[in-house]
N, C-alpha and C positions, 0 to 999 in steps of 0.2 A: 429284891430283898432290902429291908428298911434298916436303918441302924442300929434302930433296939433288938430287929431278929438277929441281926449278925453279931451282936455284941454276948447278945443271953446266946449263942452258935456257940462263941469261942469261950466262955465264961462254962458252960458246959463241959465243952472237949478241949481244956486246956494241955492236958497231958500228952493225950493222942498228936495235936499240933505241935508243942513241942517234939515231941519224937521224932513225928515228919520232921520238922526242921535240923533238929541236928542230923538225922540219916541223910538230910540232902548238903547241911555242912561235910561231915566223912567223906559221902560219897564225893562231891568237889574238891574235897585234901586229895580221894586217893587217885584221883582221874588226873592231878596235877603229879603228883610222887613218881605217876606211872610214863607219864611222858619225860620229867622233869628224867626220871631213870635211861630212858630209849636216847634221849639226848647224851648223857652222862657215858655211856654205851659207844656209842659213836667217837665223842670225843677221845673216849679210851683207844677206838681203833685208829682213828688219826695220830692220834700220839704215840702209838706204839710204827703207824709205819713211818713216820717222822724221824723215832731216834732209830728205827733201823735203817732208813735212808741216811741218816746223819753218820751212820755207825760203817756203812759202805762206803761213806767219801773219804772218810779220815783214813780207813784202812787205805785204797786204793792211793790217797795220797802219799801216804808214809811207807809205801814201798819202796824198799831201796834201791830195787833195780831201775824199777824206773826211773826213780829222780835221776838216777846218773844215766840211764840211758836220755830221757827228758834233756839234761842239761846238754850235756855231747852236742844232740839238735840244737839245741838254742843257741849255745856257744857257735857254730860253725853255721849258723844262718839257716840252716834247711826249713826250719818252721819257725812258728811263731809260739807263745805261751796260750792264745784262746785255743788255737789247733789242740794242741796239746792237751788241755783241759778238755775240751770236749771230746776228745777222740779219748781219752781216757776216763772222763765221767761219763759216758752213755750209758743211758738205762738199759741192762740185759733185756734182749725181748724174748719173754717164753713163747715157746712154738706149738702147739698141739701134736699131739700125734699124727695125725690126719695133717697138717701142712709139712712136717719131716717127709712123709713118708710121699709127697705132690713132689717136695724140694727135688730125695733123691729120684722119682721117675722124671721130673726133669732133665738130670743131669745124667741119667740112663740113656734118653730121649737122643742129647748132645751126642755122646760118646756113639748111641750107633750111627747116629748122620754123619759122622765122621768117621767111622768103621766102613760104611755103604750098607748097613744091612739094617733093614727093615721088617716088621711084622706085615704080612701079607693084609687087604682091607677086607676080604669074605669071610674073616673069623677063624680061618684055620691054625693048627698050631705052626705051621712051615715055618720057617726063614726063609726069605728070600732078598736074593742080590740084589739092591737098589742099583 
């Protein structure tokens, strides 16, 4: 295609070209608004578990039993202040239902090894005496 057809092309469909162009400006605003959004989203979730992690220390710190039980320790040598910190900031760990329920047959497990009694191994309902 030679200069003069592409020029009498656009000289033509000026309108049309324009169009296209601003639809493909928009559409580049709105493809930017919509990530610039999923970012803005995010940082909202960060910042919300931030001051609620922030909002757990202060609490946990300004407990008054603690400090004085805290201090007690410290004064009389038995710990140290990072002990102390850490053993009282640790993150709760949530548990599934499904590792409760491992935990307590665990410790079901314990108690009858220590009882002697045992679930039979061919599936039966019995008990029997280890």
């Amino acid at each position: 295609m030679s200069f003069t057809k592409a020029a009498q092309f656009v000289s033509r469909n000026r309108q049309p070209l324009m169009n296209c162009l601003g639809m493909g400006i928009i559409f580049s605003y709105s493809v930017h608004n919509y990530r610039l959004k999923i970012a803005w989203d995010e940082h909202e979730l960060e910042m919300r578990a931030i001051e609620a992690e922030s909002e757990r220390i202060k609490t946990t710190l300004l407990d008054e039993t603690w400090v004085k039980k805290a201090g007690e320790r410290l004064r009389w040598g038995k710990s140290t202040l990072a002990e102390e910190l850490k053993e009282r900031l640790a993150v709760p760990v949530e548990t599934t239902p499904m590792d409760r329920v491992l935990e307590q047959q665990k410790e079901l497990d314990l108690i009858a090894k220590e009882l002697g009694v045992g679930v039979s191994k061919d599936g039966s309902d019995g008990v029997k005496i280890v």
